[in-house]
Z-matrix of the N, CA and C atoms (Angstrom, degrees):
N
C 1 1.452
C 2 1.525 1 108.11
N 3 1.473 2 113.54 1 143.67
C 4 1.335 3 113.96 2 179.09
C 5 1.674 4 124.29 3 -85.10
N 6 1.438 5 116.97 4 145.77
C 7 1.232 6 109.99 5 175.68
C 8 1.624 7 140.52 6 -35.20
N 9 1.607 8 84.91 7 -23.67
C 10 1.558 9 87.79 8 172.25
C 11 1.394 10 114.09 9 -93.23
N 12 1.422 11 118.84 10 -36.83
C 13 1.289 12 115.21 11 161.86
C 14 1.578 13 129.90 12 -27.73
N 15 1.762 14 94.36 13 -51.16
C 16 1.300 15 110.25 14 175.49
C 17 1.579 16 125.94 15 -65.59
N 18 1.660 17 105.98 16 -11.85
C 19 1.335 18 93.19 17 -174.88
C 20 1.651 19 88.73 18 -112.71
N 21 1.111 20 133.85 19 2.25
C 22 1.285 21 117.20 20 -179.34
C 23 1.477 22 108.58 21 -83.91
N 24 1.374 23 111.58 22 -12.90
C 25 1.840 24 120.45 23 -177.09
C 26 1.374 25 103.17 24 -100.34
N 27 1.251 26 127.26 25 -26.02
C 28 1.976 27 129.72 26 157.71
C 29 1.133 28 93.50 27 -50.97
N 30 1.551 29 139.11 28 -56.29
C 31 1.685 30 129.03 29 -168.46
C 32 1.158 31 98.12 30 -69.32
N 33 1.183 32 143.50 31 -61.29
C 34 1.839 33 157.27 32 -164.64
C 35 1.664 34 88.25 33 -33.90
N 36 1.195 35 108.74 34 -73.91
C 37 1.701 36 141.93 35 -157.01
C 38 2.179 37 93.88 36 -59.11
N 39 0.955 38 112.43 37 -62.71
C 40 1.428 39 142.21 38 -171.87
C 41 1.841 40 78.99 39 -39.04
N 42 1.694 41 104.38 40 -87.74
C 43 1.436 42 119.23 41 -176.00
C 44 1.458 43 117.10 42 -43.67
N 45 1.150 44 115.13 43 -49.65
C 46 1.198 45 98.92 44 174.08
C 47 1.678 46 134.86 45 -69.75
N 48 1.899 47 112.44 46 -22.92
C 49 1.067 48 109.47 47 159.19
C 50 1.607 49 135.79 48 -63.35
N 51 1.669 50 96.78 49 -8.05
C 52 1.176 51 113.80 50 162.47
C 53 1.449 52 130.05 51 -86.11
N 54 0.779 53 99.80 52 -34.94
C 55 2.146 54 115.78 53 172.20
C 56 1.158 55 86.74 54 -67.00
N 57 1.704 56 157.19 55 -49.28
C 58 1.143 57 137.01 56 179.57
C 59 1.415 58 123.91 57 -81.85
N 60 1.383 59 103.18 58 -32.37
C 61 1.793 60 90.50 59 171.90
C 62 1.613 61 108.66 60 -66.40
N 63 1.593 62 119.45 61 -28.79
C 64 1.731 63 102.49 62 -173.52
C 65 1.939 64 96.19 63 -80.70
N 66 1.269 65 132.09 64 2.50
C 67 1.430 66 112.76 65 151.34
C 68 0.926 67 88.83 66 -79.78
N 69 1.161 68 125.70 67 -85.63
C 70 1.899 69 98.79 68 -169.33
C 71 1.212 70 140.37 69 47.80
N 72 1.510 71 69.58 70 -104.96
C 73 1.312 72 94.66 71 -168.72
C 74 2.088 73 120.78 72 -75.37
N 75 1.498 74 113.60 73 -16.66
C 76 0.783 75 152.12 74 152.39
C 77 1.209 76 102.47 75 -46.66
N 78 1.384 77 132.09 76 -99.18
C 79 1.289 78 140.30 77 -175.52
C 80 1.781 79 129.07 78 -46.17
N 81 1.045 80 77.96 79 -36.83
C 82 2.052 81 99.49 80 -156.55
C 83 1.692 82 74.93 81 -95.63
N 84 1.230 83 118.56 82 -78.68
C 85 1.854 84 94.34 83 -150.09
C 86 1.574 85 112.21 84 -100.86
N 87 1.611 86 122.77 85 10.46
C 88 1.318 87 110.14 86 152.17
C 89 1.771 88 105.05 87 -117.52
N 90 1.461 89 113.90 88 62.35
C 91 1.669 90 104.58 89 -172.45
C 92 1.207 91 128.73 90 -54.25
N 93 1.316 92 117.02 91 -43.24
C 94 1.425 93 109.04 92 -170.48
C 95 1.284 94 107.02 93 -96.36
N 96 1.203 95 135.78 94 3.64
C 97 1.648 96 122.08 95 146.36
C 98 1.534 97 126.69 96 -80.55
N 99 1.413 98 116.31 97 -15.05
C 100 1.549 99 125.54 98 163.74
C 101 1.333 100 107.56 99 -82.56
N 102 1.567 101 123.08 100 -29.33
C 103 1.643 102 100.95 101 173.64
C 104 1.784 103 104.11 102 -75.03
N 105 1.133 104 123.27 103 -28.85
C 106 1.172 105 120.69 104 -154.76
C 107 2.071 106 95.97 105 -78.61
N 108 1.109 107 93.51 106 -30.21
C 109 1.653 108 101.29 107 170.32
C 110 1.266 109 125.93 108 -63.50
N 111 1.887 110 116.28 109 -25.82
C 112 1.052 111 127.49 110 -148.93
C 113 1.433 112 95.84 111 -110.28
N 114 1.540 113 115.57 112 -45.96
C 115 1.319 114 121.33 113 175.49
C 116 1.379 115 130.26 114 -118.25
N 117 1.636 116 112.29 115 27.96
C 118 1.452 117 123.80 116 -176.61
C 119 1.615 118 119.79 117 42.85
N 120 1.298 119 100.72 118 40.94
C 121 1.711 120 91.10 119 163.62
C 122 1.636 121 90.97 120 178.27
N 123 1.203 122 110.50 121 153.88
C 124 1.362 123 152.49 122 -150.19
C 125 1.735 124 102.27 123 -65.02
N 126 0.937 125 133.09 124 126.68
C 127 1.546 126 134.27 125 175.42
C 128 1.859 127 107.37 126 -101.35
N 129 1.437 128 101.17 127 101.74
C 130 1.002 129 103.53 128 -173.85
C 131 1.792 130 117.58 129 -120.02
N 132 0.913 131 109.16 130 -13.26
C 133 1.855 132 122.52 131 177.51
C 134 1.566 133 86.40 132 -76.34
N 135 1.632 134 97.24 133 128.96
C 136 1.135 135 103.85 134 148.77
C 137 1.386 136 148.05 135 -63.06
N 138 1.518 137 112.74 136 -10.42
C 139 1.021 138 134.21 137 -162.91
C 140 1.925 139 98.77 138 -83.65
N 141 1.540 140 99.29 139 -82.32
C 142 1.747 141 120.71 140 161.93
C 143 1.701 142 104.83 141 -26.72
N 144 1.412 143 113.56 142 -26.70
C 145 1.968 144 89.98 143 -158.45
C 146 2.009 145 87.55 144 -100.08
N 147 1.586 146 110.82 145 -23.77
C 148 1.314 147 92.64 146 161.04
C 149 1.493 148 138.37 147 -61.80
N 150 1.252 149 99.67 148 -60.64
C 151 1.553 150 121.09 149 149.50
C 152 1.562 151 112.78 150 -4.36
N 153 1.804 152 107.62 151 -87.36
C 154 1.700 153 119.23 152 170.90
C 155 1.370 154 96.63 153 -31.33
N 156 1.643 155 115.42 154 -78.01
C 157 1.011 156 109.61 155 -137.63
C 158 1.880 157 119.83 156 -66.89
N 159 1.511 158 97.34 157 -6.66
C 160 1.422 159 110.97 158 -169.11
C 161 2.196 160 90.14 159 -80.69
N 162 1.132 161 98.26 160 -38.72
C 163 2.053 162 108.69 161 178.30
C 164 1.739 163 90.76 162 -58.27
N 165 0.542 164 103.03 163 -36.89
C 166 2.029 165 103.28 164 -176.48
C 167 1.707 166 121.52 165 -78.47
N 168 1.674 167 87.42 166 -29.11
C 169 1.890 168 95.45 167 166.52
C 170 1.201 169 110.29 168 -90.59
N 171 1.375 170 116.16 169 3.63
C 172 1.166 171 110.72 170 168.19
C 173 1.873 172 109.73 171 -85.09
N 174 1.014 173 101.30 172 -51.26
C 175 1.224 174 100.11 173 166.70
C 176 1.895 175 134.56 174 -51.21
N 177 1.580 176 103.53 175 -20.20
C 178 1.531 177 110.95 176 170.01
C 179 1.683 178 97.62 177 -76.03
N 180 1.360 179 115.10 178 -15.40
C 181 1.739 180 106.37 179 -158.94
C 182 1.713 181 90.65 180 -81.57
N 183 1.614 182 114.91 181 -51.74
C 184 1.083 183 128.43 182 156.23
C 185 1.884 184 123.22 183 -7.77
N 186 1.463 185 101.15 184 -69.20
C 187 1.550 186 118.82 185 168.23
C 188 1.400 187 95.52 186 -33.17
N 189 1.225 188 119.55 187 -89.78
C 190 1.421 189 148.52 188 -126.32
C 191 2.026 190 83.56 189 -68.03
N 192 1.555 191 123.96 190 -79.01
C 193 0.905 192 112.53 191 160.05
C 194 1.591 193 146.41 192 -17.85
N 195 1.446 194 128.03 193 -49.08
C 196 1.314 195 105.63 194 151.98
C 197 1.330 196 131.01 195 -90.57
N 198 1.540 197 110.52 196 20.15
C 199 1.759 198 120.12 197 147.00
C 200 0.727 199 93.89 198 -71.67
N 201 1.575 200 157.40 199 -6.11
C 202 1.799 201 122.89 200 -169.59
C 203 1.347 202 91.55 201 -109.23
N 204 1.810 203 122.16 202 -37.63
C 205 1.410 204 126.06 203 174.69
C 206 1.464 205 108.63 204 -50.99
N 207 1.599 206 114.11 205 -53.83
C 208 1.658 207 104.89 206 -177.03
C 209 1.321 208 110.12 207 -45.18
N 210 1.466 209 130.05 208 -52.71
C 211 1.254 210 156.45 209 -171.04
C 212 2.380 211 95.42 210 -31.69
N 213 1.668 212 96.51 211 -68.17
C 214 1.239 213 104.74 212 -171.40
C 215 1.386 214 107.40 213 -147.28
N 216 1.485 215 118.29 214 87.79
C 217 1.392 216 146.28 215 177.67
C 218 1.807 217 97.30 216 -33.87
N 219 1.427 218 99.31 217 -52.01
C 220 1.842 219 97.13 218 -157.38
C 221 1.976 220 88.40 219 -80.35
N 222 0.806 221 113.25 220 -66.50
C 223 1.514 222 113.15 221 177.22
C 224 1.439 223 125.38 222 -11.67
N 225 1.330 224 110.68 223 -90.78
C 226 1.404 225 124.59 224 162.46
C 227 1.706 226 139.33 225 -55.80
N 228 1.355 227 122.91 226 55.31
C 229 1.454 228 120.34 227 -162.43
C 230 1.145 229 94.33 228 -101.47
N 231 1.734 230 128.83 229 -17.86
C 232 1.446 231 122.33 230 -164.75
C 233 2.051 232 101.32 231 -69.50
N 234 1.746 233 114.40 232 -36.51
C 235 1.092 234 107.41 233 154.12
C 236 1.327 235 157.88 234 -49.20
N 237 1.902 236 101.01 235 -12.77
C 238 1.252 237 104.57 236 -156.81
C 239 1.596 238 86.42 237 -97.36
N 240 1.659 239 117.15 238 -35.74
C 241 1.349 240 129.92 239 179.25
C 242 1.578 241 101.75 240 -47.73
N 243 0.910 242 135.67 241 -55.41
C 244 1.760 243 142.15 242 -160.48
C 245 1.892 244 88.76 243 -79.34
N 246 0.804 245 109.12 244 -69.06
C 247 1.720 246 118.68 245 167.01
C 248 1.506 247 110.36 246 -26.32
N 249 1.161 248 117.37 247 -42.55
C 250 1.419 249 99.35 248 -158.11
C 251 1.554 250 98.27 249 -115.34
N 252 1.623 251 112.76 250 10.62
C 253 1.498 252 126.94 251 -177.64
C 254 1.541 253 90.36 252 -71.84
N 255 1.884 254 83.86 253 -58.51
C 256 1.763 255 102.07 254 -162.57
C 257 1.546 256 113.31 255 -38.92
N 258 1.943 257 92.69 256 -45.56
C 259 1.903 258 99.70 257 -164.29
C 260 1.432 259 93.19 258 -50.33
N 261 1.885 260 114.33 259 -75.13
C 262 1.450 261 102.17 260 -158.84
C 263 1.431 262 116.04 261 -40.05
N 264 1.273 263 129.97 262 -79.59
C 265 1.125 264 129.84 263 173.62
C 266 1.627 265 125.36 264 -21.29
N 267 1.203 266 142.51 265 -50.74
C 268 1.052 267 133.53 266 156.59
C 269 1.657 268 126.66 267 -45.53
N 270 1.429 269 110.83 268 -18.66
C 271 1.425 270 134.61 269 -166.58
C 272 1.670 271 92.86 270 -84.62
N 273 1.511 272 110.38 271 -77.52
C 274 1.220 273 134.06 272 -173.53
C 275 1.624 274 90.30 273 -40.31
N 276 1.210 275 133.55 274 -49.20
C 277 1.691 276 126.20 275 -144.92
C 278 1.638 277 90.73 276 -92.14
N 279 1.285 278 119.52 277 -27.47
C 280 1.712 279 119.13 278 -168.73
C 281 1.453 280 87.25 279 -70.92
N 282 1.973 281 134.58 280 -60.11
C 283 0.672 282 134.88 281 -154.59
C 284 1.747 283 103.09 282 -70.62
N 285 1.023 284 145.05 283 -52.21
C 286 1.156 285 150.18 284 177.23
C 287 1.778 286 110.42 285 -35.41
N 288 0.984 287 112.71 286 -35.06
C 289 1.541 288 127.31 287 -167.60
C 290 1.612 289 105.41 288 -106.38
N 291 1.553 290 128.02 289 -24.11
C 292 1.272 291 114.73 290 153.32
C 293 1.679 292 111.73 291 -67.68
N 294 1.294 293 115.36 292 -40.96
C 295 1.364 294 102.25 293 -161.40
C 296 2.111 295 108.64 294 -87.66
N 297 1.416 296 105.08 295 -2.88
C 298 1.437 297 100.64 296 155.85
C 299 1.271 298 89.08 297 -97.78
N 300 0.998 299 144.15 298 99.90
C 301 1.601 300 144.79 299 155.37
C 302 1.329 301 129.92 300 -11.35
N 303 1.574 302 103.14 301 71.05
C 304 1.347 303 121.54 302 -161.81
C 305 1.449 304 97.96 303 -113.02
N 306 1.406 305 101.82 304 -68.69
C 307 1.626 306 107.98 305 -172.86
C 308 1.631 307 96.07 306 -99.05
N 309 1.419 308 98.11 307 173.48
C 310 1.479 309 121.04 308 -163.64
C 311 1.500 310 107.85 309 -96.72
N 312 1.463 311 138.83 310 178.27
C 313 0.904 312 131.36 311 -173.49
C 314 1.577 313 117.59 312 -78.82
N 315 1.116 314 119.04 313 -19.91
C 316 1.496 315 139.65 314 172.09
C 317 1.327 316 115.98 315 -41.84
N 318 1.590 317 117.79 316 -25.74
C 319 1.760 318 119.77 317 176.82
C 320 1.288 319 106.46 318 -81.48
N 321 1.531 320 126.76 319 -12.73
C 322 1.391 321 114.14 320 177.13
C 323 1.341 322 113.55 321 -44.65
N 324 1.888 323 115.31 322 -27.24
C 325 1.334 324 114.02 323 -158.86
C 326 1.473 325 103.52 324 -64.77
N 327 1.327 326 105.74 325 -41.31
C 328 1.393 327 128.38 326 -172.48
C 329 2.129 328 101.60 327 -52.28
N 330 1.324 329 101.46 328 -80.06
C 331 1.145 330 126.90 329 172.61
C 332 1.832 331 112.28 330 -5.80
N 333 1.889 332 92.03 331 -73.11
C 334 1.458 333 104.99 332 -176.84
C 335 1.442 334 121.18 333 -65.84
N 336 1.590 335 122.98 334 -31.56
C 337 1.169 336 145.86 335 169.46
C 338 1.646 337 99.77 336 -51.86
N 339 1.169 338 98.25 337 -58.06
C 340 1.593 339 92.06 338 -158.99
C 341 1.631 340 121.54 339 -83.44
N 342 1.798 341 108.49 340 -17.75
C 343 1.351 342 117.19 341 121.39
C 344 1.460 343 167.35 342 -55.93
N 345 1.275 344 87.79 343 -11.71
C 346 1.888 345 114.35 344 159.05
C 347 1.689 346 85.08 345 -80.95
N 348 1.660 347 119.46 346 -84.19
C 349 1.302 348 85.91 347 -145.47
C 350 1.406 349 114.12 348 -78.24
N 351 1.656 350 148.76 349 31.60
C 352 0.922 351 140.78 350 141.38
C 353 1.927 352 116.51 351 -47.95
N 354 1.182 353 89.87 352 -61.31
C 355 1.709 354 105.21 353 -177.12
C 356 1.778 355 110.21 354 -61.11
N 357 1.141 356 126.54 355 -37.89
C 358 1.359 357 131.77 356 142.91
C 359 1.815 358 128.69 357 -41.42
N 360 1.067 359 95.35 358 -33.25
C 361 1.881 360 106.49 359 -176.77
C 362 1.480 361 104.03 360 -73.42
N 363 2.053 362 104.02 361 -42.49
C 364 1.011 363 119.48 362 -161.27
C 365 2.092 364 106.36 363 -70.94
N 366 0.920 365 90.46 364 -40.24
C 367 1.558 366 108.58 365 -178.87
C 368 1.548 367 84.31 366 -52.32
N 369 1.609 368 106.38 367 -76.61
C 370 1.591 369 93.51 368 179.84
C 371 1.312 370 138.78 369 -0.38
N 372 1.258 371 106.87 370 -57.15
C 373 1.468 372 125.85 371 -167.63
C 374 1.412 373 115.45 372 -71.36
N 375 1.474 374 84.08 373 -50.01
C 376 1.907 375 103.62 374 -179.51
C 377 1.443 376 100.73 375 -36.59
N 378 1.824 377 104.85 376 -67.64
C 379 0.977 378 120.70 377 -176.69
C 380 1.905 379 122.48 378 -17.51
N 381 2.102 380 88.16 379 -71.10
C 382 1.069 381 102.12 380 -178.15
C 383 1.550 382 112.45 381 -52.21
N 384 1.282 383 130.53 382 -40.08
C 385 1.469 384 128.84 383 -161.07
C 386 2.243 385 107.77 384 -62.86
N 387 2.035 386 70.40 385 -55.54
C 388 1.448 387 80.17 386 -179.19
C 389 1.720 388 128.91 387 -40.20
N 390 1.473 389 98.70 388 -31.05
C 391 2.051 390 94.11 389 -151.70
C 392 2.325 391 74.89 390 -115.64
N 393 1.182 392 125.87 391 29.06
C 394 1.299 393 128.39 392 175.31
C 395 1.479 394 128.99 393 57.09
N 396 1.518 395 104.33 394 38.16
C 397 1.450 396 89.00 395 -148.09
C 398 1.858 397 74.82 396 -116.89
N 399 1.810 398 105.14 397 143.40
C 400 1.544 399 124.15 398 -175.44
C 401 1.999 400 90.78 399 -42.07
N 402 1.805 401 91.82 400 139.82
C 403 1.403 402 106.89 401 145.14
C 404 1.106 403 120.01 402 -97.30
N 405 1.143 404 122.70 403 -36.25
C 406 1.199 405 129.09 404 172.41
C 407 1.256 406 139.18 405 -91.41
């Protein structure tokens, strides 16, 4: 892969550890006003607001991880694979729960975000396959 390649996926990697630290920070340390944003009503069981808020540390673990990817694009792909499991899936489950009228329209943000960088990860790969360089 070429140097520029390489630095255009340090920015990819960079941004996206950022799109997850501002859930984050969002999720994880103001929780029960982002669920209440997310799904119009109040998170009050103690049980559920650990729960969320533990789905949201998942997302700080997230952060920290494509800092190590920005770090070394060719290195780290086994993260981007688990990473980009998480995105769809987190996408798919936001979307599933707007359209039973659970959550509010406000997760689209979530949704599209986390579908950009799926389709971005995916390029990744291409990338990697294309110019021969290990996915694994």
């Amino acid at each position: 892969m070429e140097k520029k390649d390489i630095k255009i996926f340090r920015i990819i990697f960079i941004i996206s550890a950022l799109w997850n630290l501002i859930g984050a920070i969002f999720g994880y340390f103001n929780t029960a006003h982002t669920f209440e944003g997310f799904f119009n009503r109040e998170l009050t069981d103690p049980l559920y607001y650990a729960i969320y808020q533990g789905a949201w540390g998942t997302t700080l673990v997230y952060f920290i991880g494509y800092s190590i990817v920005a770090y070394n694009p060719l290195k780290h792909t086994g993260i981007v694979i688990v990473g980009g499991i998480g995105k769809v899936g987190f996408a798919i489950s936001l979307l599933k729960f707007y359209l039973a009228g659970i959550a509010g329209s406000i997760v689209f943000v979530v949704i599209i975000g986390d579908f950009i960088f799926a389709l971005l990860f995916l390029y990744y790969f291409f990338r990697l396959f294309k110019t021969g360089e290990k996915i694994i």
